[in-house]
N, C-alpha and C positions, 0 to 999 in steps of 0.2 A: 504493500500500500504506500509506503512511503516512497519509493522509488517512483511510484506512478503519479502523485505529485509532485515532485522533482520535475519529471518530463513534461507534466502539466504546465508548469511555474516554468518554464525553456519555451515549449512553447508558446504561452502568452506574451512570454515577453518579445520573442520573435515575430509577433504579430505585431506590438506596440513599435520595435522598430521599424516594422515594413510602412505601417501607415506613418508615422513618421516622415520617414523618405519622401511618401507620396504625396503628400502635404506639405512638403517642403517644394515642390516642382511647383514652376507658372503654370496656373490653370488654363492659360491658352498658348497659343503658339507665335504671339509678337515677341519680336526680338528685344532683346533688353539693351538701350541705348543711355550705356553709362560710360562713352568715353567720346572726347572731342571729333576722334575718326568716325565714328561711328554717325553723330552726330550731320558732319559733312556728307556719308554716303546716304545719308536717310534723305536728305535736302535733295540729291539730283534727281527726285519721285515728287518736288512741291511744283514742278510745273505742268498743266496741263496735256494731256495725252490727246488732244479732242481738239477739233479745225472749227472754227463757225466760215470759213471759208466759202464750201459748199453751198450751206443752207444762205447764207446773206446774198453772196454773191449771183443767186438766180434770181433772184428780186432785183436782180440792179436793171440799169436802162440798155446795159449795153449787151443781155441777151435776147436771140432772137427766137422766135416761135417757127420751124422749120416747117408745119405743119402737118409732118410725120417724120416715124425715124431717118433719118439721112442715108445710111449706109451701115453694112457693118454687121456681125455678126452676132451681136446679144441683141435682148429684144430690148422696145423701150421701157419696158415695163421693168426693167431692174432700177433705172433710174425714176420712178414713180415719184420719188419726194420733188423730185425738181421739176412734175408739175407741179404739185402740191403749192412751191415757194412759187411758182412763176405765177400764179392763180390767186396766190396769197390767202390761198385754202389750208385749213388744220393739216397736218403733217403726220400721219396715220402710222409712218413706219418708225421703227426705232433702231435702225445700224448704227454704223458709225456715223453717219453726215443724217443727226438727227437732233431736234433741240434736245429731245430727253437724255440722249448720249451728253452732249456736251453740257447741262445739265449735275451728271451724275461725274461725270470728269473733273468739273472742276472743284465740286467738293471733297471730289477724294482728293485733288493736290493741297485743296486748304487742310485739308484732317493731317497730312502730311507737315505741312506747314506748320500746326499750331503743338502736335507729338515735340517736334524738334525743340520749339520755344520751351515747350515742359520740361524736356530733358534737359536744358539748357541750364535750366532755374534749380532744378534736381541738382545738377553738376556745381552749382553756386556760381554762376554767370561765371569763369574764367576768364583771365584775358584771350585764349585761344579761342574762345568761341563766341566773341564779340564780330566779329566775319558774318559768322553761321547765323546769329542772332539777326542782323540784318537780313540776311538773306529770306530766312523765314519770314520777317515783318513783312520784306517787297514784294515775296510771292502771296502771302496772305493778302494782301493790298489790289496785288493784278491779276488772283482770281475771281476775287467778288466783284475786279472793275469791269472784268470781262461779263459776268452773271450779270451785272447792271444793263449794260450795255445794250442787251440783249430780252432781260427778262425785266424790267422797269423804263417808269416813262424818262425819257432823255432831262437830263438834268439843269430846273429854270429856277434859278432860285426864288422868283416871285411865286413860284407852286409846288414846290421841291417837298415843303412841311405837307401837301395836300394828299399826295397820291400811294402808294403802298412800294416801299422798294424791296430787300431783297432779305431774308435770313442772314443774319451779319455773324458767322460763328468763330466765335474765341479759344475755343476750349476741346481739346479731344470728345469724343461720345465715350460714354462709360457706360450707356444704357442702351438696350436693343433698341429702342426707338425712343429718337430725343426730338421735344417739343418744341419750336422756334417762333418768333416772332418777328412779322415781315417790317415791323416800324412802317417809314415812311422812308422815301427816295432820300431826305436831307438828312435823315441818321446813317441812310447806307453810306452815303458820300461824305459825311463829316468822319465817320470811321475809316474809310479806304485812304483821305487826306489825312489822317492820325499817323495812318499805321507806315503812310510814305514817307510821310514827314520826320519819323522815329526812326524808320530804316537808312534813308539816305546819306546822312552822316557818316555811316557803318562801312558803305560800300568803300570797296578797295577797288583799283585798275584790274581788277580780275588775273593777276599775275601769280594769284595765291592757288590758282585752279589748275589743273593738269588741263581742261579744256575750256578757257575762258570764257568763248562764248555760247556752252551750252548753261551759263549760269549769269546770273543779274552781277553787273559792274557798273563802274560808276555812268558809263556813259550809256548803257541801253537802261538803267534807272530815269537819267535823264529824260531820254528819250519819254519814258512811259511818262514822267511828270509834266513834260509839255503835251505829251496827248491828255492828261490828265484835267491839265487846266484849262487847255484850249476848247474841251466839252465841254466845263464850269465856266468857261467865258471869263477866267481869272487872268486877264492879260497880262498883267503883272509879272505873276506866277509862270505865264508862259514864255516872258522874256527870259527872267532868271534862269530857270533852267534849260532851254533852246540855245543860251548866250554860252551853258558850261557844256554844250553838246558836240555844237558848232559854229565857228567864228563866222562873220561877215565876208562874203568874198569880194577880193580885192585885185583879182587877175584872171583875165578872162581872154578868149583866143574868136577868132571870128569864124562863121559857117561859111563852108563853100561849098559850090555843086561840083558833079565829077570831072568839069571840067576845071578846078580850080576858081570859078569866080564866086568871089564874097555873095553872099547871099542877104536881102535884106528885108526888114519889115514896110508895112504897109506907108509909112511915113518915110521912109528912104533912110532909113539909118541901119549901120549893118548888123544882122541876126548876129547874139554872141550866145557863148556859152562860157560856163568854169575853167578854168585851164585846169590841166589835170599835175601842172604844180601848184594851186593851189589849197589849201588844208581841207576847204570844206568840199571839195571834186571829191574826196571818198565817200558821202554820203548825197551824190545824183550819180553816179556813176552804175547805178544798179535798175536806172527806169527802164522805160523803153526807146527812148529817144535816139537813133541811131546814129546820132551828133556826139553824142554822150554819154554813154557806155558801154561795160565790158564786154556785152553779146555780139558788139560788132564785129569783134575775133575770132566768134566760137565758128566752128566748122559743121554744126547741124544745131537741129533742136535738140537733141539728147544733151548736148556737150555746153547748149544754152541750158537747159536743164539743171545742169550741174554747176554750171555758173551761180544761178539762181539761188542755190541753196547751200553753198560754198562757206565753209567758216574763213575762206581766206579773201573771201568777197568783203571791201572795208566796210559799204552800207548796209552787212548784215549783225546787227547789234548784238541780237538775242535770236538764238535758234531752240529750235524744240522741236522734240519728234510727235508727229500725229498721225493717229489712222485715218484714212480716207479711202469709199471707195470709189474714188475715179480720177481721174487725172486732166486737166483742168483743157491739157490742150487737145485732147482725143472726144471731148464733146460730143462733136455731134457727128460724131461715128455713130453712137450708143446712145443717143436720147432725142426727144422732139426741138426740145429747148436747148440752147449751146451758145458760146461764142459764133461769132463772123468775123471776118478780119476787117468789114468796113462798117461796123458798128463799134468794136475793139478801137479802129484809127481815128473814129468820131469823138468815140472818149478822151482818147489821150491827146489829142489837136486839140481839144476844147480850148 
């Protein structure tokens, strides 16, 4: 008898260690971000995954109604949302190039966003992670500007207090389903102007990054603050930051046609553009204008393609990777609605 409580008494306590053990384990499976690296790699997941590209861009003026598919081997029916947008009808699908997708994208980059700043605070703010600290502010800031943008009325400050803007969230979710509150357009936009305003400071020349421009620096921060204020109509605010973007240009080369002669405007003065010794020629050198940039070089559309989207392209600030399903210059191969190239050329002559 005694020996069989002995075994007993071994056993139990074999069992008290094992739950022990198991109870000592993270109930779920996020990763535990308690060191500055960590910190860093959690951040290149706080930018959006997801284009509003697609869906805005079929509402613009400069697509055309083909009146059937064009050509091409898918039918049109895969590209359905882009009647949807062109008809300015509810938007029934939900892929990639869907508001609901983009939507669900951008709050996952904010939930990403606001994890970091946690762990940040957890870490006791370091000086190493006053970088990281920013960076999360910027991206929390230019996801809900993008959500704004899109899902609230355009920002008047005479009605801003009036209309409903967006779920402004701060804070990780700790609950399966967390409850929000849409405020008004002037709380979303007084918060998105907080959290810029807090962050910008922070930014470094992006030289801290293995790859600069897939992360917010000082100048595509910029960047976002003069689009920022120039939809607030904060002129001000839009000089300031446009001025630390890019300078005034100050040297300029004249156009000429292929036979060499100057080319001029309507008033007989001659057409100019940037010189491309100029400072601010890196940021028009990526239009379309075939006076003025890099695609003039490229040897097809693929290799314009790749231009396009170039980190070594200087007028590309901020890059980010997104799903989409179509590709912008194959149109209207595969749908009713597409570019033209003399609705395209109308646009950009304007």
């Amino acid at each position: 008898m005694k020996r069989i409580k002995i075994y007993l008494y071994i056993g139990i306590m074999s069992f008290c260690t094992s739950c022990s053990d198991f109870l000592d384990k993270v109930p779920d499976e996020r990763t535990q971000i308690d060191s500055p690296d960590k910190v860093s790699a959690l951040l290149v997941n706080a930018y959006p995954k997801v284009s509003y590209a697609a869906i805005v861009n079929t509402r613009c003026d400069y697509i055309t109604d083909f009146g059937s598919v064009y050509s091409g081997a898918q039918p049109g029916a895969l590209f359905s949302f882009m009647g949807e947008n062109f008809l300015w009808k509810d938007v029934i699908e939900d892929g990639n190039d869907s508001f609901e997708n983009f939507w669900t994208g951008c709050y996952a980059a904010i939930a990403v966003s606001n994890q970091a700043l946690i762990s940040i605070d957890e870490l006791g703010t370091p000086s190493s992670t006053i970088n990281q600290k920013g960076e999360a502010l910027m991206t929390r800031a230019f996801s809900h500007f993008c959500l704004a943008s899109l899902f609230a009325q355009q920002y008047d400050e005479s009605t801003a207090s009036l209309y409903p803007g967006i779920p402004y969230v701060e804070k990780p979710e700790t609950q399966p389903v967390e409850q929000y509150d849409r405020e008004t357009v002037a709380d979303t936009y007084r918060k998105i102007t907080q959290d810029f305003e807090d962050s910008y400071p922070l930014m470094t020349d992006g030289s801290i990054y293995t790859a600069p421009k897939y992360h917010f620096n000082k100048k595509s921060a910029a960047a976002f603050g003069t689009r920022l204020y120039l939809l607030m109509k904060q002129y001000d605010k839009v000089l300031e930051y446009a001025n630390q973007l890019i300078s005034i240009p100050s040297q300029f080369e004249t156009l000429t046609d292929s036979k060499g002669e100057p080319l001029k405007n309507q008033d007989g003065t001659p057409q100019q553009y940037i010189s491309k010794d100029d400072p601010a020629f890196s940021f028009v050198s990526n239009n379309f204008h075939p006076f003025a940039t890099t695609y003039m070089d490229a040897s097809g559309y693929i290799e314009m393609r790749s231009y396009f989207c170039s980190s070594s392209t200087n007028a590309n600030l901020l890059i980010t990777e997104a799903l989409s399903s179509i590709a912008w210059g194959e149109l209207p191969f595969y749908s009713r609605y597409g570019l033209s190239s003399t609705d395209i050329g109308k646009t950009i002559n304007a």
